[in-house]
Structures are given as structure tokens and as C-alpha cells.
DRENZA-369629 format. One record per residue (C-alpha): residue number from 1; z, y negated, x; residue in three letters. Coordinates in Angstrom, 2 decimals. Layout:
! DRENZA-369629
+-----+---------+---------+---------+-----+
!   n !      zz !      yy !      xx ! res !
+-----+---------+---------+---------+-----+
! NUM !       Z !       Y !       X ! Ala !
...
+-----+---------+---------+---------+-----+
! end
This chain:
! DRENZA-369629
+-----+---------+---------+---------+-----+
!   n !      zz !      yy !      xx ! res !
+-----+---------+---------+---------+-----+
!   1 !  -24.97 !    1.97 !   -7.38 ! Unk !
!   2 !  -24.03 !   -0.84 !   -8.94 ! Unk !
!   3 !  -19.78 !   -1.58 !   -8.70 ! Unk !
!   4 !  -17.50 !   -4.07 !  -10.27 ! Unk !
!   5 !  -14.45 !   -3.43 !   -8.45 ! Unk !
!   6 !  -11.61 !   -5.13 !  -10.21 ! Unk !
!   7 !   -8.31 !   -6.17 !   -7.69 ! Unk !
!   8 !   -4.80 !   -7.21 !   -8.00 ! Unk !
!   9 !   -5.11 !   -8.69 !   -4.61 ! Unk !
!  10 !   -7.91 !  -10.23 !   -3.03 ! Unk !
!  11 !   -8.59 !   -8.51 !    0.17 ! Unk !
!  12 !   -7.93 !  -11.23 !    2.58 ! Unk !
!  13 !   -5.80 !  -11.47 !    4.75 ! Unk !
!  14 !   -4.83 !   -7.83 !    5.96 ! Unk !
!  15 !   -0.96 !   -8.86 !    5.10 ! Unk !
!  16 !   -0.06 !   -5.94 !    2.86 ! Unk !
!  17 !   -1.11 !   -2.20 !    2.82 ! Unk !
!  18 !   -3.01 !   -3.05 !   -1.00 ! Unk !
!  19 !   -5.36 !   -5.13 !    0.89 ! Unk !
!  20 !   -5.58 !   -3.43 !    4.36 ! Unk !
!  21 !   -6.88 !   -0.36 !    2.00 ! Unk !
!  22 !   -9.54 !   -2.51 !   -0.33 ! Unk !
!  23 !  -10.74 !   -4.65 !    2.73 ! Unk !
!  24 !  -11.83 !   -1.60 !    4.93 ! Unk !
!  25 !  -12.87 !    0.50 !    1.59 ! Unk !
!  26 !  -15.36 !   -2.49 !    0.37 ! Unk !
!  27 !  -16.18 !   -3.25 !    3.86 ! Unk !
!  28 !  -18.17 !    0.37 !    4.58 ! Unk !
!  29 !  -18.84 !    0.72 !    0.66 ! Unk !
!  30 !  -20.78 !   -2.52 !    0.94 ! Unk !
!  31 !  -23.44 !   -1.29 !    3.03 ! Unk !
!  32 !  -24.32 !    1.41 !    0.47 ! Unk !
!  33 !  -23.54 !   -0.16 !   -3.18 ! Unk !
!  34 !  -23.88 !   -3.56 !   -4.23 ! Unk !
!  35 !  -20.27 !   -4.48 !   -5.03 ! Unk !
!  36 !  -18.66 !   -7.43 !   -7.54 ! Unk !
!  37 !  -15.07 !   -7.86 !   -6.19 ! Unk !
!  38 !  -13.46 !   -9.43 !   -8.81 ! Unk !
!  39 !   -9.69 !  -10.67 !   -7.93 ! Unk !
!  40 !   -6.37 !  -11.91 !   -8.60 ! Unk !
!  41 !   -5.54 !  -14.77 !   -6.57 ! Unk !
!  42 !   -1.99 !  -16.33 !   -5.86 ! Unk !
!  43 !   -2.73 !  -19.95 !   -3.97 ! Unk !
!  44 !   -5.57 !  -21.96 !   -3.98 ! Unk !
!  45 !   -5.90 !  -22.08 !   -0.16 ! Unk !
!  46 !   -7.46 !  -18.15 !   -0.95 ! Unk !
!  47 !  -10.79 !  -19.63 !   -1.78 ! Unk !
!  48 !  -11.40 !  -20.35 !    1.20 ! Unk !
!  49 !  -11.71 !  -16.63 !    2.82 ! Unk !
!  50 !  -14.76 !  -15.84 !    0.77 ! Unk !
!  51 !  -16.63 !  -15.75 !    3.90 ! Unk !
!  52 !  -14.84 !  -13.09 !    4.95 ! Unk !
!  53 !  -15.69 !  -10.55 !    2.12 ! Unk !
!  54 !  -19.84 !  -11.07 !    2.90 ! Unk !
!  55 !  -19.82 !   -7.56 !    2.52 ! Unk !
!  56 !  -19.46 !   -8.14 !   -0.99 ! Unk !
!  57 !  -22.69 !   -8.95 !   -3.04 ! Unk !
!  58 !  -20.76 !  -10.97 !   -5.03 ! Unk !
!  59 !  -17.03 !  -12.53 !   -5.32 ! Unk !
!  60 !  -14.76 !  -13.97 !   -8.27 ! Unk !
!  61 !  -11.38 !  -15.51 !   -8.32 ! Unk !
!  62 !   -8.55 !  -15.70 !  -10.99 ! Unk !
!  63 !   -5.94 !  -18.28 !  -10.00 ! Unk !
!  64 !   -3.22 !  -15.79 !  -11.32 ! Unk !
!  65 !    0.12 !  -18.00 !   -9.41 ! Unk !
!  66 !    3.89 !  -16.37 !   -8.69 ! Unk !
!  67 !    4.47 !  -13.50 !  -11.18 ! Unk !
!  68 !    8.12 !  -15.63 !  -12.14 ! Unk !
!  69 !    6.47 !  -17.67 !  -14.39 ! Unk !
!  70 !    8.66 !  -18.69 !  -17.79 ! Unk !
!  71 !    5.09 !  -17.02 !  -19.54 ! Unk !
!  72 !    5.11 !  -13.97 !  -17.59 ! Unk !
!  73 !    8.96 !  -13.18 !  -17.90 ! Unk !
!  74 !    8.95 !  -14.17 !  -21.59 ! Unk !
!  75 !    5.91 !  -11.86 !  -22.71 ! Unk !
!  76 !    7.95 !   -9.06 !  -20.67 ! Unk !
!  77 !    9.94 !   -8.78 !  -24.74 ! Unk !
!  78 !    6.15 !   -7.51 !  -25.97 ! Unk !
!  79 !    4.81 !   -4.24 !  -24.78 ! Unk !
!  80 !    3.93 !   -4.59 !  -21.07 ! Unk !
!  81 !    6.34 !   -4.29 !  -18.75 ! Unk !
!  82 !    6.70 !   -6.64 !  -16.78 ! Unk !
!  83 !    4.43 !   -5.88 !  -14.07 ! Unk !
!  84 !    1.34 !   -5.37 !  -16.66 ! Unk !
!  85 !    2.34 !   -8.28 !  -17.97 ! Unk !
!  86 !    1.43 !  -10.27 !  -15.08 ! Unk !
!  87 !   -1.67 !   -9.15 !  -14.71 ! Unk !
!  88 !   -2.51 !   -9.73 !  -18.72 ! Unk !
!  89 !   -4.78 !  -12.27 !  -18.08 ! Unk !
!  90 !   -7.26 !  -13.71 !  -20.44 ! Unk !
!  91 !   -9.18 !  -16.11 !  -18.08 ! Unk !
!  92 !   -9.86 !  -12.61 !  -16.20 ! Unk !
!  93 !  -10.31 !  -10.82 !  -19.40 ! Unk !
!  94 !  -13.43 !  -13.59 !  -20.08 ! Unk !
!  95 !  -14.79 !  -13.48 !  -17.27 ! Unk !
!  96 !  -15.03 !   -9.61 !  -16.86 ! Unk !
!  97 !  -16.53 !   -9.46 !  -20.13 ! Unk !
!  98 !  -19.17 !  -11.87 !  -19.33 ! Unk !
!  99 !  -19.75 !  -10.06 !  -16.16 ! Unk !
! 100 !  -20.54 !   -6.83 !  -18.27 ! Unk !
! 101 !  -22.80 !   -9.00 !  -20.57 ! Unk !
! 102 !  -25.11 !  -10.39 !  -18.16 ! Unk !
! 103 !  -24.95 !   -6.57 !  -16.25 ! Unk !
! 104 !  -25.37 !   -3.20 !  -16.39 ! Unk !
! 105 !  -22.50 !   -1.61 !  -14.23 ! Unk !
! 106 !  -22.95 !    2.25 !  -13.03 ! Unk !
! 107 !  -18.71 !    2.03 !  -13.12 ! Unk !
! 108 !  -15.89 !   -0.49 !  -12.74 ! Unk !
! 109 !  -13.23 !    0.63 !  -10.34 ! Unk !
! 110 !  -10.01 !   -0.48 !  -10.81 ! Unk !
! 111 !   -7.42 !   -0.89 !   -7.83 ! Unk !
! 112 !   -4.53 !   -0.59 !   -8.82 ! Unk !
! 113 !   -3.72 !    0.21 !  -12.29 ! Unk !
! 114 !   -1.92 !   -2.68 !  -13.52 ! Unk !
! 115 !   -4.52 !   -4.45 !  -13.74 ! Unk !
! 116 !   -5.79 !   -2.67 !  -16.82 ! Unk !
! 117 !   -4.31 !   -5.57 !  -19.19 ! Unk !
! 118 !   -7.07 !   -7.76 !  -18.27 ! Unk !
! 119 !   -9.75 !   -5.15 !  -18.68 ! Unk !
! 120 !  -11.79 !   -5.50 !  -22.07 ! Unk !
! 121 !  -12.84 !   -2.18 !  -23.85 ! Unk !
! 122 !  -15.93 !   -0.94 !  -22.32 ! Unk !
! 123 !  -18.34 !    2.49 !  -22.57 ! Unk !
! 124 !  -18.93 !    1.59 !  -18.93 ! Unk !
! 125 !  -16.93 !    4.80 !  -16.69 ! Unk !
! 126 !  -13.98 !    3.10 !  -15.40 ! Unk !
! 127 !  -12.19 !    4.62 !  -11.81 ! Unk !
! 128 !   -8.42 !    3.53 !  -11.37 ! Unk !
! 129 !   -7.55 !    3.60 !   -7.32 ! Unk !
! 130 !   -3.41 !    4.48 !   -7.03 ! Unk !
! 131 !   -1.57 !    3.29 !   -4.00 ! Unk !
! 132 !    1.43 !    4.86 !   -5.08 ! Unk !
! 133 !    3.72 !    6.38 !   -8.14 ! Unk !
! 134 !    4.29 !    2.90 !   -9.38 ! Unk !
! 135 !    7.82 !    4.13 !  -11.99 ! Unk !
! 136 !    8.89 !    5.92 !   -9.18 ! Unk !
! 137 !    9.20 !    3.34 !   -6.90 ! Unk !
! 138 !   10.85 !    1.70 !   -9.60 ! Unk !
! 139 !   13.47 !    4.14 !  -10.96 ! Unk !
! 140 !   14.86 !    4.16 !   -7.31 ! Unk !
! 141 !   15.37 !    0.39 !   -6.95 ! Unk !
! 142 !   16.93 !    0.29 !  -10.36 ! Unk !
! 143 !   18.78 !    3.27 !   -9.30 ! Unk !
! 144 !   20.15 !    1.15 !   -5.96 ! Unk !
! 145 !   20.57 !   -2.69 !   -7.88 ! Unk !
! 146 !   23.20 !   -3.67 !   -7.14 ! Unk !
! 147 !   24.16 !   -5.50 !  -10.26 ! Unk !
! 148 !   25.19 !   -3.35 !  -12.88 ! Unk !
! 149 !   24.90 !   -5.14 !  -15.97 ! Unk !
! 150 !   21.20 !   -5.74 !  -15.45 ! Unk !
! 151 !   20.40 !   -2.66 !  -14.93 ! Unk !
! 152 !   19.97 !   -1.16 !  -18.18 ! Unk !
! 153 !   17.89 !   -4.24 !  -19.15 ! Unk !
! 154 !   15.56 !   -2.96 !  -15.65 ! Unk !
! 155 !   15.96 !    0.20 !  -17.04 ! Unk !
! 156 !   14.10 !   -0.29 !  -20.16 ! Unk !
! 157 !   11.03 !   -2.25 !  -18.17 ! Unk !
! 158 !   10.79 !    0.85 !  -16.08 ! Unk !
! 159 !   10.09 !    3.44 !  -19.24 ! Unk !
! 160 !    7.41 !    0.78 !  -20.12 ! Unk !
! 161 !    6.10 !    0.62 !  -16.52 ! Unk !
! 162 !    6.04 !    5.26 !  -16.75 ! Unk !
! 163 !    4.39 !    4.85 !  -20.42 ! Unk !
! 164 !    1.52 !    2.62 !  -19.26 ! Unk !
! 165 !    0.98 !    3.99 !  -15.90 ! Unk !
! 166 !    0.72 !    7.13 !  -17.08 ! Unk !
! 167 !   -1.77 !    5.99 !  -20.26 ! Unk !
! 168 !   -3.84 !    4.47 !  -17.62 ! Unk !
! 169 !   -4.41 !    7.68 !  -16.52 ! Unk !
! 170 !   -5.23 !    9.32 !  -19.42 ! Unk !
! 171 !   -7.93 !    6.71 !  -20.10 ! Unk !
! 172 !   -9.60 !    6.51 !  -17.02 ! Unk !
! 173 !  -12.82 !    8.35 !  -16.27 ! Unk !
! 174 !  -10.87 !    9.41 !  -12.56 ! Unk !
! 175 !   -8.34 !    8.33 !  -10.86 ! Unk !
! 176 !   -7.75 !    8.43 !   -7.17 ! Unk !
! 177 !   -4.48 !    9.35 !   -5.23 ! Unk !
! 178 !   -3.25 !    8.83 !   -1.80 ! Unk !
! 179 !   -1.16 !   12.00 !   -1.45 ! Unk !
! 180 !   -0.99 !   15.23 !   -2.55 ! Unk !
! 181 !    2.64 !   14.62 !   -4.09 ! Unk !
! 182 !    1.00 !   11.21 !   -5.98 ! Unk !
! 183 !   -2.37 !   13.73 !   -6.66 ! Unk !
! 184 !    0.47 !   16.06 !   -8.21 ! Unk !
! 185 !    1.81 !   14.03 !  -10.67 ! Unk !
! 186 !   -1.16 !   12.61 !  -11.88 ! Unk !
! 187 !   -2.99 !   15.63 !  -12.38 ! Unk !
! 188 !   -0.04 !   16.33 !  -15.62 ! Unk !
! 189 !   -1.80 !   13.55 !  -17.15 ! Unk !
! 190 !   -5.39 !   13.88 !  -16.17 ! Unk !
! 191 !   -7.46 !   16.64 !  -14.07 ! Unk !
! 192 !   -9.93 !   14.41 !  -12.86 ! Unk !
! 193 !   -7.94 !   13.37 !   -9.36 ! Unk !
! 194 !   -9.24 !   12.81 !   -6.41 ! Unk !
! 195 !   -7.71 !   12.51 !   -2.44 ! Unk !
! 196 !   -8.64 !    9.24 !   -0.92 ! Unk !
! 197 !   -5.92 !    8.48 !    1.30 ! Unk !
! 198 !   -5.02 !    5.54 !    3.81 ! Unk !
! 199 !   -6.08 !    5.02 !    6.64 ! Unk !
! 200 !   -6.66 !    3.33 !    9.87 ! Unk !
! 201 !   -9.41 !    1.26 !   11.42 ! Unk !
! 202 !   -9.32 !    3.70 !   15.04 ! Unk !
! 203 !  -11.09 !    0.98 !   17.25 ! Unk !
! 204 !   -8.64 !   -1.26 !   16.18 ! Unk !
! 205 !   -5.90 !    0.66 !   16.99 ! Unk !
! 206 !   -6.73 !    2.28 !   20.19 ! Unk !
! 207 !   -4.17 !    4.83 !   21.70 ! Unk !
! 208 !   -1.86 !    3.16 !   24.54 ! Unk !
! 209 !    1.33 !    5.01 !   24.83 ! Unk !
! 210 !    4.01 !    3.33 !   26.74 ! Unk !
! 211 !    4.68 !    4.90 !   30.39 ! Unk !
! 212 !    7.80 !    2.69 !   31.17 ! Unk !
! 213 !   10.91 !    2.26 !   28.54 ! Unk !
! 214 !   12.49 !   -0.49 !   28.09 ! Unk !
! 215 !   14.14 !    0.82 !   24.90 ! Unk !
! 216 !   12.49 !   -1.76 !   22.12 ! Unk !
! 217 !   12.44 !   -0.80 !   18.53 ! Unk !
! 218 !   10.06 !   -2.28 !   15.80 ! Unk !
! 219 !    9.63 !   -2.24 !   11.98 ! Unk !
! 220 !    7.06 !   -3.64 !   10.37 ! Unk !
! 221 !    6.25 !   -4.93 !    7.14 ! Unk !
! 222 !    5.42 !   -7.14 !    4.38 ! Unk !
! 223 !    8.60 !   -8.37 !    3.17 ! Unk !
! 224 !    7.54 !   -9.48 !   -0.11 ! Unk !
! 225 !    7.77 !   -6.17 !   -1.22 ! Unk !
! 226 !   11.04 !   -4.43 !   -1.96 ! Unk !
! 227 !   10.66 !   -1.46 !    0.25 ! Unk !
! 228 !   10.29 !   -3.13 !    3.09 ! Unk !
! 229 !   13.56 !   -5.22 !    2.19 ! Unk !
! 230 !   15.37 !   -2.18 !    1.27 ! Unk !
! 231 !   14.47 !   -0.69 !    4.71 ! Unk !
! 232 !   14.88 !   -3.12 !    7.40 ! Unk !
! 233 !   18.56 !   -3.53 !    5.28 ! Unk !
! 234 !   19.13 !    0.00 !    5.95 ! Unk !
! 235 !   18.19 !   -0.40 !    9.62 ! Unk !
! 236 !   20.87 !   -3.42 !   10.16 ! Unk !
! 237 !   23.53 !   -1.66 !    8.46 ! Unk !
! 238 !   23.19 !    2.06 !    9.03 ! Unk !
! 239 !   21.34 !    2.75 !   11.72 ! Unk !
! 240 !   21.05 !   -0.32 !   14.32 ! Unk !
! 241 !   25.12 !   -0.31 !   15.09 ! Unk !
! 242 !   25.22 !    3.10 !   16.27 ! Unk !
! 243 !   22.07 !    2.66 !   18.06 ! Unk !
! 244 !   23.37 !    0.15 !   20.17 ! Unk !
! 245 !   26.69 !    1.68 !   20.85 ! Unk !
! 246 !   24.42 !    4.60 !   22.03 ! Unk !
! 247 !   21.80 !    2.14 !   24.14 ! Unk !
! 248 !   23.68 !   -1.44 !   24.92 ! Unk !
! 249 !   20.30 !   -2.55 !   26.13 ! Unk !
! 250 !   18.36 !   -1.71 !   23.33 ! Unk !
! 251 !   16.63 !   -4.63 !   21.07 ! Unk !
! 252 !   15.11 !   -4.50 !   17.90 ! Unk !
! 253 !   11.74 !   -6.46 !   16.18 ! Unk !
! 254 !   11.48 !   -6.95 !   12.75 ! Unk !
! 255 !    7.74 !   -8.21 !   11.98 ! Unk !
! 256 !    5.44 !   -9.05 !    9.39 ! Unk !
! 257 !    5.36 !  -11.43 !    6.33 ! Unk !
! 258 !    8.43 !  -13.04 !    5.27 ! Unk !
! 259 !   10.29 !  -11.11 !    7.96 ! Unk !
! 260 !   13.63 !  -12.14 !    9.77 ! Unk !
! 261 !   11.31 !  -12.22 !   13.32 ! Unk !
! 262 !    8.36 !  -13.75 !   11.35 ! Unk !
! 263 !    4.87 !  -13.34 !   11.32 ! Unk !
! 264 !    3.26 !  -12.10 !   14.47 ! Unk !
! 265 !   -0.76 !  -13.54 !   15.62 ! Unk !
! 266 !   -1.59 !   -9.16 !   16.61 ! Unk !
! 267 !    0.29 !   -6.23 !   14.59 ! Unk !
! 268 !   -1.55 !   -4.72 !   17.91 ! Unk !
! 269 !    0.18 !   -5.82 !   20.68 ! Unk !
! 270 !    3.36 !   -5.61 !   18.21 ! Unk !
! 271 !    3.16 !   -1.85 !   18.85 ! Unk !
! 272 !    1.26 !   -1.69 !   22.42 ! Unk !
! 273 !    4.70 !   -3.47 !   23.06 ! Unk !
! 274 !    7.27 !   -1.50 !   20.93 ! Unk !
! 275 !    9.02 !    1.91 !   22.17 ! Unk !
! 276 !    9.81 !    3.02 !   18.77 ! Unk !
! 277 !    9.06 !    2.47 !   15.22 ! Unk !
! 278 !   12.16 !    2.69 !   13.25 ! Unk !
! 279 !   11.37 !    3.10 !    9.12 ! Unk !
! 280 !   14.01 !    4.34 !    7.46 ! Unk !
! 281 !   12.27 !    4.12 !    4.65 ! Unk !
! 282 !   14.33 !    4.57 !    1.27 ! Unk !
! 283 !   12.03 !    3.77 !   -2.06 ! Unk !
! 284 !    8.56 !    3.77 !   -2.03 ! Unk !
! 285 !    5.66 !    6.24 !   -2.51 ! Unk !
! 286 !    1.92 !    6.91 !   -1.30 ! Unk !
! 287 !    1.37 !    7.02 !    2.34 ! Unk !
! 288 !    2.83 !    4.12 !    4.80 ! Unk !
! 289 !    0.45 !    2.02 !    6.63 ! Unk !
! 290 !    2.84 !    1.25 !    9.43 ! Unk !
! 291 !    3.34 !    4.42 !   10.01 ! Unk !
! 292 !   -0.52 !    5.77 !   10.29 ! Unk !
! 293 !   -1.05 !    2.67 !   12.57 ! Unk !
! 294 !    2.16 !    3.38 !   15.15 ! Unk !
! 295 !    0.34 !    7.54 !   15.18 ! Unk !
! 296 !   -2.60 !    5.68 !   16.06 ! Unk !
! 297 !   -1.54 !    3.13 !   19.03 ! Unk !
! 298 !    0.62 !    6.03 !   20.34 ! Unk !
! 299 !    3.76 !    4.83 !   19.73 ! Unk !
! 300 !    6.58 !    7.47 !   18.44 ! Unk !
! 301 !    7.72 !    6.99 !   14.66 ! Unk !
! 302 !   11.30 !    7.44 !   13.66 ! Unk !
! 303 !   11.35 !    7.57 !    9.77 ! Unk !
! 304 !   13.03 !    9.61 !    6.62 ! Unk !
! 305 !   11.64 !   12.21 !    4.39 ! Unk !
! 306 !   10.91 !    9.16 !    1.84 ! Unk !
! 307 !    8.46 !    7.36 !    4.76 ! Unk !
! 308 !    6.71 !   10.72 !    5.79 ! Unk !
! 309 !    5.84 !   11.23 !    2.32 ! Unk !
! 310 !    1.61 !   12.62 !    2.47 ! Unk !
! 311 !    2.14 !   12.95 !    6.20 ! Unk !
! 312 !    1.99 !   15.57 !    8.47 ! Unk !
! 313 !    5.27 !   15.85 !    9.51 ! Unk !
! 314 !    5.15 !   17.43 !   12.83 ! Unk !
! 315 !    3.93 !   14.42 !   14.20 ! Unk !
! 316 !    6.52 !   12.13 !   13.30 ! Unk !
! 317 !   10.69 !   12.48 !   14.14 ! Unk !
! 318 !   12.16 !   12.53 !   10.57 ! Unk !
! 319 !   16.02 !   11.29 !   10.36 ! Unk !
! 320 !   17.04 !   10.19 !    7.14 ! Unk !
! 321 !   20.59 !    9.42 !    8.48 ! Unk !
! 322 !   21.30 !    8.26 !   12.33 ! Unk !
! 323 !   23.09 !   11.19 !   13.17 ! Unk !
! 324 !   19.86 !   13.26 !   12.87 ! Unk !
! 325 !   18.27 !   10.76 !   15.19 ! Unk !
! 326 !   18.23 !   12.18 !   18.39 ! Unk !
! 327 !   15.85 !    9.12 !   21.13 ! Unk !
! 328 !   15.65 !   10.70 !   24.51 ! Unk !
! 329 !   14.09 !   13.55 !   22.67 ! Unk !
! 330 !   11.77 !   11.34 !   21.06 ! Unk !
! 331 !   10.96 !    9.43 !   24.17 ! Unk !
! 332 !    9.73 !   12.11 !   25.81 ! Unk !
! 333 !    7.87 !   14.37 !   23.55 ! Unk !
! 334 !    4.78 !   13.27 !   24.94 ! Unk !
! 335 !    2.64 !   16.18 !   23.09 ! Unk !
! 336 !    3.33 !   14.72 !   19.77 ! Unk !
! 337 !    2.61 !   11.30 !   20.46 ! Unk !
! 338 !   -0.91 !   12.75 !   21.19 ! Unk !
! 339 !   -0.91 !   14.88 !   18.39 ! Unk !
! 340 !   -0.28 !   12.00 !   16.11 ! Unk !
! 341 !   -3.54 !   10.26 !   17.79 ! Unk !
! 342 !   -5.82 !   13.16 !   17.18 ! Unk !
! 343 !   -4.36 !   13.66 !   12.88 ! Unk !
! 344 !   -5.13 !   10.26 !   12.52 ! Unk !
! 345 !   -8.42 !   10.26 !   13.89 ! Unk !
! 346 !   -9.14 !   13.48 !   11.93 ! Unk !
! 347 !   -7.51 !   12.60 !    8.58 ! Unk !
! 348 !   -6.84 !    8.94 !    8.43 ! Unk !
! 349 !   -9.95 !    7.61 !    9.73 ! Unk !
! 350 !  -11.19 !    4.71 !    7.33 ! Unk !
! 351 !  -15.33 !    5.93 !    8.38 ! Unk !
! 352 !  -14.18 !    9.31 !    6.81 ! Unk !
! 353 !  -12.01 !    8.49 !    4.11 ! Unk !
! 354 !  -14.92 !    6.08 !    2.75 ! Unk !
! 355 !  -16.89 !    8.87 !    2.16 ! Unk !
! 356 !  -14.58 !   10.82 !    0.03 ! Unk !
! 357 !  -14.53 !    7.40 !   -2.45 ! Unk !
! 358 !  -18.30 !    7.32 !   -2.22 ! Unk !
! 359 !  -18.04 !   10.90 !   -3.30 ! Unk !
! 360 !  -15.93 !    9.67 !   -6.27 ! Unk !
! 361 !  -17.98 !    7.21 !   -7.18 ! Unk !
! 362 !  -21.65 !    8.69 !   -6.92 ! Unk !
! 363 !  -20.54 !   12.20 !   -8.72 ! Unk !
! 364 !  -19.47 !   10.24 !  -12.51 ! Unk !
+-----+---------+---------+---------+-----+
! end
């Protein structure tokens, strides 16, 4: 088949969960469809990893720059919130129409909805890939802001972001979700949903549970994004205190992009070296990369009802307030650390998720 595949993000580096997911969907996809990745870029220095999306019959970039642009936070008084606003983009708009010109497409595939502003109208079926509830994730960090006077103004952008998210839906040919409660809520709007959840790359995980304890915690985490904010501010303040009252000894890493540790050169040996992964997770929806990846490397995950959301459960130790947290039994539960392996390898395996998306795709 013939794809354009339409991105927020482009797929390079593997900093966020958005393009962890694309990279290792378009990366098996590739060898079956011939694929147009069209994408959003923020820096110029981005041009530079086309090599790494070969995979890819062919690749475009839109310079689209920081989203707090005078432009972007002006045009949020029209009627995109301001999320779709950033993404209304007319040099994209142009050159996805004269994409559709000069080809016929079988379908475009969207990833992840808020992208739609720069779509033009097209007969062509169009497939929008979710990563989340977007307006939920939303209503709860207006819901915690800590300003009050803005947040009726926040308020307001987050109807918008509901209204559009959910007529998204309703135009799109399918849509795909990456848990049952996101497959849920989408289905009120429009039947066709499918189940294509995250995943993990298993070789690149491989399972290497810790035999000695030296009592190390980790969280890990693009910190451009709120929830990960939210949540490693949740560990400092409500959980880490009593933690080390509890363990003196104990230290804590907190990893990833814009984090307080920094960046690390292997998320790997991040986890190889960790004795628990701490999320407390507080907003956010879909299913949580971190977590899938600490199942896979074997190390024990510590997280709230929020973070297991689309997880099986009785792999993971869920304590949405420290006094439900309970470590020597997690240190030793050695079953479930294995368990954990073996649903990830059965559920959460990017060779088998691919083939649900292919399924998607090849049945419109």
C-alpha cells in the first residue's frame, strides 16, 4: 500500500514516547508499504537524522519552531485551541496537498490528531493514531494550576481542545487507541476503533533483574512534557522524604530530557542499574513507556492507578500515596518481576503490535 503518514514529531531521536511509538511502527511498516513520513520539525539541526528514517520511501520536513510563538498564542482567540493551533500550518497544508496531487495515496494516517489543522480536505481514507485522551490530560493540569486566575482562561482552551479532539474522531475513517479505557471513550464518538498499543523493542531491552540491592530508585522521562514534571514533583515532595526516613541509604535518579540528573548516553543501563522505578504518576493517559520498558529489563515498577492505566496490573506494585508503598515486599517478589517479562513479550512486543496497525491499515 501506498501511506502518507502525517507526524507531529519527527521520529528521531527516541526522546519522547510519540516518537519511540512512530519510529518502531514505520520501522517494521516500511518493509511492507511504501511510506511518505511527512513531519513537524522544531530545530534545524533535525535535518540532519534523515538517514536514520531509510526505512521510509520518502521524508518531508516542516520547520514548525517553539509552540510560544506571539502567532501561535495570538490565533489561540480563533477556534483552535491552542494546541491545534500550533499545528495550523499552511507551509504543511501546501505541501500535503501537492503531495496528494502528484499521488494516489491508498490512506493518510495521521499520528496524533492535532495535526488535523494542517490537513487539506481529501476523499483519500484518513486513519488518526491516539497516544492518549488529549482533554483529559488537560482538565487534570488545569484542575492542579496552581494559579487561579488563569485558570478559567485554561479552562476555556480545554472545551476547545474536547470539541476538536472529539470531531477528529468523528471524521476520521478509524482511529486507533492505546488502551482499552482511551478505546472506550472514543468508541462514543466513532465505532471504528482499533487496539494498537505501545510497546517495547524486546532485544533492546533484554531481562536482567538485579540480584544484589543497593536500594537505587529511578524515574524517567521527558521533561518537556507536563506529566513527567508533575510526577518527579510528586516524588520530591510526597514520597522521597518518607522514603529516606525509611532507607537512609537510599538514592534516587531522575533521567531523561530536560531532567534535574540530565540526559543519560543508555535508558538501558539506566534500568540494568536501578532497583526501582518510582512513577507516581498523577495526569496523563494512554499507556507509559517507562513503565513497559522497566517490565521488560526486569526491574520492579512502583507507580499509581493513573501510571498503570492499560496495564496489567498484577505485574506492577500500585501506591498512589507512600503509605501504600510497602519496598521489601517489592524487592523480593521475584515471580512478578518475571511475570512482567513474559506480558510484555506477549502483549507489548513492537513485532506483534505492528501487525495489528497493518491490520488497520490493509482492511479500509
Amino acid at each position: 500500500m501506498k501511506i502518507l503518514f502525517v507526524s507531529a514529531v519527527l521520529p528521531w531521536p527516541l526522546h519522547s514516547g510519540g516518537q519511540i511509538r512512530i519510529y518502531n511502527l514505520l520501522k517494521r511498516l516500511g518493509k511492507k508499504h511504501e511510506i511518505t513520513l511527512v513531519s513537524f520539525i522544531r530545530h534545524p539541526e533535525e535535518l540532519s537524522y534523515l538517514k536514520e528514517l531509510s526505512f521510509c520511501r520518502y521524508v518531508y520536513m516542516i520547520h514548525r519552531g517553539s509552540a510560544w510563538q506571539p502567532r501561535y498564542i495570538m490565533s489561540t482567540a480563533g477556534r483552535y485551541p491552542f494546541l491545534l493551533a500550533t499545528y495550523n500550518n499552511a507551509e504543511m497544508k501546501n505541501l500535503i496537498t501537492g503531495l496528494m496531487k502528484k499521488n494516489t495515496y491508498d490512506l493518510i494516517h495521521l499520528e496524533p490528531f492535532y495535526v488535523w489543522p494542517s490537513l487539506p480536505k481529501t476523499e483519500t481514507p484518513v486513519i488518526v493514531g491516539e497516544h492518549n485522551i488529549e482533554y483529559e490530560i488537560y482538565q487534570e493540569y488545569v484542575r492542579r494550576f496552581p494559579i487561579l486566575p488563569l485558570r478559567p482562561f485554561l479552562y476555556l482552551d480545554t472545551i476547545k481542545l474536547k470539541f476538536w479532539e472529539e470531531y477528529v474522531w468523528r471524521k476520521a475513517s478509524a482511529i486507533t487507541a492505546v488502551s482499552e479505557h482511551d478505546k472506550k471513550v472514543i468508541r462514543k464518538v466513532n465505532s471504528n476503533v482499533y487496539p494498537v498499543p505501545n510497546g517495547v523493542d524486546i532485544q533492546s531491552f533484554p531481562f536482567k533483574p538485579k540480584k544484589t540491592r543497593r536500594l537505587l530508585f529511578l524515574y524517567t522521562g521527558n521533561f518537556k512534557w507536563m506529566e513527567n514534571r508533575d510526577a518527579a514533583q510528586n516524588i520530591v515532595q510526597n514520597y522521597w522524604p518518607t522514603i529516606k526516613k525509611q532507607y537512609p541509604n537510599a538514592r534516587l535518579r531522575i533521567v531523561g530530557k530536560g531532567a534535574p540528573d540530565g540526559g543519560v548516553a543508555s535508558i538501558v543501563d539506566e534500568l540494568h542499574n536501578a532497583d526501582i522505578m518510582l512513577a507516581p504518576i498523577r495526569i496523563g493517559g494512554g499507556t507509559k513507556f517507562k513503565i513497559l520498558e522497566a517490565m521488560a529489563t526486569g526491574l520492579p515498577v512502583v507507580t499509581t492507578t493513573v501510571g498503570a492505566q492499560g496495564l496489567d496490573t498484577d505485574c506492577l506494585w500500585i501506591a498512589d500515596h507512600v503509605d501504600q508503598l510497602n519496598i521489601a515486599e517489592v524487592l523480593k517478589d521475584t515471580k512478578k518481576i518475571k511475570k512482567a517479562r513474559d506480558v510484555v513479550e506477549q502483549q507489548y512486543n513492537w513485532d506483534k503490535i505492528t501487525l495489528q496497525l497493518d491490520h488497520v491499515w490493509t482492511s479500509l
